[in-house]
N, C-alpha and C positions, 0 to 999 in steps of 0.2 A: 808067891805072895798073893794071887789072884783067887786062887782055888777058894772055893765055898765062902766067900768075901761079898759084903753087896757094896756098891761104891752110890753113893748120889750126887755127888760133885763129878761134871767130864771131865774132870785133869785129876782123880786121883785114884791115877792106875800106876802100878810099876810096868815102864816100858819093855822093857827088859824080862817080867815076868810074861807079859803075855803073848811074846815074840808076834805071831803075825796072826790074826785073825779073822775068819770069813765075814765080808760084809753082804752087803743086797746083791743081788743076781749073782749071786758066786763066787763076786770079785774078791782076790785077796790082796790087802795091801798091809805092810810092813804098820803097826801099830805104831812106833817114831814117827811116820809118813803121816798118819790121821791126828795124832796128837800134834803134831807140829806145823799141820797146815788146813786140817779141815778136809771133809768129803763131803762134797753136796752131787747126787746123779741126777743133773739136767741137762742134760746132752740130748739135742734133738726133741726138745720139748720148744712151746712158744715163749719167746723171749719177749713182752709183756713192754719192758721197757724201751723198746725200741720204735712202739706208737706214740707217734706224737701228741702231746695231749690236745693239739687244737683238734686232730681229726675226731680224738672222741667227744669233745664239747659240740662239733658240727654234727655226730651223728644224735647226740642228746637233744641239741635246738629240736632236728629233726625230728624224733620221739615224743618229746614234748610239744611241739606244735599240732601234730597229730595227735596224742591224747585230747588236746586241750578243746580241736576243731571236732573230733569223732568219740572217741572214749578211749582208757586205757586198752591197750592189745588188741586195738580195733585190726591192726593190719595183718593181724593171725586169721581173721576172720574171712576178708574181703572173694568174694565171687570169682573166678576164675583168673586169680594173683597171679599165675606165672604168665598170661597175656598182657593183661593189667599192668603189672610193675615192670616188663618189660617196655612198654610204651610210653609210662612214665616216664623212667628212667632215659628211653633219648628224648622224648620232650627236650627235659631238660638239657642233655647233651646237645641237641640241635639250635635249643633259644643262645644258651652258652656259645656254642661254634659263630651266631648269627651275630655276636656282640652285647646280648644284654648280661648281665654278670648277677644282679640278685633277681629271684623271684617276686615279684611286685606283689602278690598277695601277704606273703611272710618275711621279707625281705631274707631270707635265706639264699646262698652262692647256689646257682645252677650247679655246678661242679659237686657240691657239698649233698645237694639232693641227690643227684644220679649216683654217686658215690653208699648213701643212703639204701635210695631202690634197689641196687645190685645186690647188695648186702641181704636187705629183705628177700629178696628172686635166689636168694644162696641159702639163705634158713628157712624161705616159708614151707620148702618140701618137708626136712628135718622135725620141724614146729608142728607141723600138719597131722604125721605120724604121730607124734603121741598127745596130741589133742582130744579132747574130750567134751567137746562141747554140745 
């Protein structure tokens, strides 16, 4: 029933006609199987929802405060960043350990910065490479 057929609707295939057929990477599964439950292949892929949204509003403050005090993609730029945002980064970690909780100039969480820095010290290599400035 399938043969030389085009379908536009996903549910209107005969089951039964097109017994079992290859999907992505090779895999085969039973057409009943796909039609009756769905294949999505995310297995071992980043699971997106399981970042909390506050930590990404903390790395945005963070982004945007810095646009707002240097310029946009100012921290793609900075002079010898992997010393730099390493030092940063326990700054903050050490003000935090010492007892102060936000940074008095942005009132931004110590925790929320150093979290930030490490971030940046984890893509400024990445970023750097295909940079063109």
């Amino acid at each position: 029933m399938i043969d030389n057929q085009i379908y536009t609707e996903p549910f209107d295939y005969d089951a039964a006609a097109l017994g079992s057929r290859p999907l992505s990477a090779g895999i085969k599964l039973p057409v009943e199987q796909v039609l009756a439950t769905g294949v999505k292949y995310d297995d071992n892929k980043p699971e997106y929802s399981l970042l909390p949204p506050v930590a990404l509003l903390e790395m945005t403050k963070n982004l945007t405060f810095g646009a707002q005090k240097y310029c946009r993609e100012n921290w793609r730029k900075v002079p010898d960043a992997k010393r730099r945002y390493f030092d940063a980064a326990f700054r903050h970690m050490q003000l935090w350990h010492m007892g102060e909780t936000d940074d008095p100039e942005n009132n931004l969480h110590h925790l929320a910065l150093h979290a930030y820095l490490r971030l940046v010290q984890r893509c400024y290599r990445r970023f750097q490479q295909t940079l063109k400035y």
